[in-house]
C-alpha positions in Angstrom: 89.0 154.0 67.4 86.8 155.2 70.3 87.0 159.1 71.1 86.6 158.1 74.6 90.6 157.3 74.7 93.0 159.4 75.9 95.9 161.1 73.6 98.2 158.7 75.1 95.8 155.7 74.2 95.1 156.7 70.5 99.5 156.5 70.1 99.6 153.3 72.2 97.0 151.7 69.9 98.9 153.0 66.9 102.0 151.6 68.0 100.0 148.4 68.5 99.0 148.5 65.1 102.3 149.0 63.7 103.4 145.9 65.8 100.6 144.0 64.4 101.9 144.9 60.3 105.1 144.0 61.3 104.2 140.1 62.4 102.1 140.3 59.6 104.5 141.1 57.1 107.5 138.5 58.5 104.6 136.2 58.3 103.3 136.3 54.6 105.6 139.7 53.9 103.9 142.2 51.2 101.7 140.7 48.2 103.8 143.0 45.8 105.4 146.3 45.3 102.2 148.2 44.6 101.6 146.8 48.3 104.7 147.8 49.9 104.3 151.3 47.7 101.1 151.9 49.3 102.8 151.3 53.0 104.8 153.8 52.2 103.0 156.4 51.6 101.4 155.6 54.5 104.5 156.1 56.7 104.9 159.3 55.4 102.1 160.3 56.4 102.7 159.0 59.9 105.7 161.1 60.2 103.8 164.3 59.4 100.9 163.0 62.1 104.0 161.9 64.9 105.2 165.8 63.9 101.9 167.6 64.8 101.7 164.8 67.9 104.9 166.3 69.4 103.9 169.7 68.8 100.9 168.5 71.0 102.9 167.0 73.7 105.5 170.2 73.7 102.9 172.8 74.1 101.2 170.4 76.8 104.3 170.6 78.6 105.2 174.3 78.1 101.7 175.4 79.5 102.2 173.3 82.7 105.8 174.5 83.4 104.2 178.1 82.8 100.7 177.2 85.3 103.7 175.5 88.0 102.0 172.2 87.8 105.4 170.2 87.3 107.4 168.7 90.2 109.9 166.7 88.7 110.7 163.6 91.4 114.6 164.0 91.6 114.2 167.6 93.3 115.8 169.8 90.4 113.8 173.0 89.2 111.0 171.9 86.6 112.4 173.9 84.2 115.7 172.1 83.8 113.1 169.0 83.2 110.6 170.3 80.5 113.6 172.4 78.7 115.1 169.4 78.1 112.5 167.8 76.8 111.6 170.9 74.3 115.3 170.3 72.9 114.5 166.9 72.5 111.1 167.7 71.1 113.3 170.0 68.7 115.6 167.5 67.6 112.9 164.5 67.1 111.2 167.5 64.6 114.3 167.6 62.6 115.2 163.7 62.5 111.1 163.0 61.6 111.5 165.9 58.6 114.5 163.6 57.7 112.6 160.1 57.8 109.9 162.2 55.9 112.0 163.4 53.3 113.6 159.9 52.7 110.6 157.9 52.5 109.0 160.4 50.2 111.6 159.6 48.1 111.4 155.9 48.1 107.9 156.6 47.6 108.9 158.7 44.6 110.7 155.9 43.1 108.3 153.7 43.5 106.1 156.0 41.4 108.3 155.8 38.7 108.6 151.8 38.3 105.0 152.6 37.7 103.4 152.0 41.5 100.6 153.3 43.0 100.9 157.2 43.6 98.7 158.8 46.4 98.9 163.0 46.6 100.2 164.0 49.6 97.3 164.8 52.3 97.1 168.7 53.0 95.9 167.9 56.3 97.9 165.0 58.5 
């Protein structure tokens, strides 16, 4: 991907991609299970990329509540705004680590029934 795109472009063209693996596999579906294993190890590490994303967004929005750059459009106080959408933020964290958690044990499973196994990447 080009470094020229924006944060917001880099996730749109992500979710592109995950469209495009989806008509793909209701089209010819996964070769085998080593396939599918390797998919999802790949999701996990999606969910611990999405995490670090958020924290991205979050801060973004915490430094312009604290520089006064927001004006939310329905007239209430910015604050009301972007704390909302830290508890949101917070709650997305904790349903991700979830998703994470359940995938890496599909993932473990798969290991065991003698798929392909992938370490973990120390840095998502």
């Amino acid at each position: 991907m080009s470094l020229s795109l924006s944060p917001a472009e880099h996730l749109q063209a992500a979710s592109e991609a995950v469209r495009q693996h989806n008509h793909a596999a209701m089209a010819s579906g996964y070769d085998s299970t080593p396939e599918a294993s390797r998919a999802v190890i790949a999701l996990v590490e999606m969910c611990a990329r999405l995490q670090q994303a958020i924290d991205h967004m979050d801060g973004r929005v915490v430094r312009d509540l604290a520089a006064g750059r927001l004006a939310p459009d329905d007239g209430t106080a910015p604050g009301i705004h972007a704390y909302s959408a830290q508890a949101a933020f917070a709650d997305a964290r904790v349903a991700l680590d979830e998703l994470r958690g359940h995938l890496q044990e599909a993932s473990g499973h798969l290991w065991h029934l003698g798929m392909v196994y992938e370490p973990e990447e120390t840095e998502a």
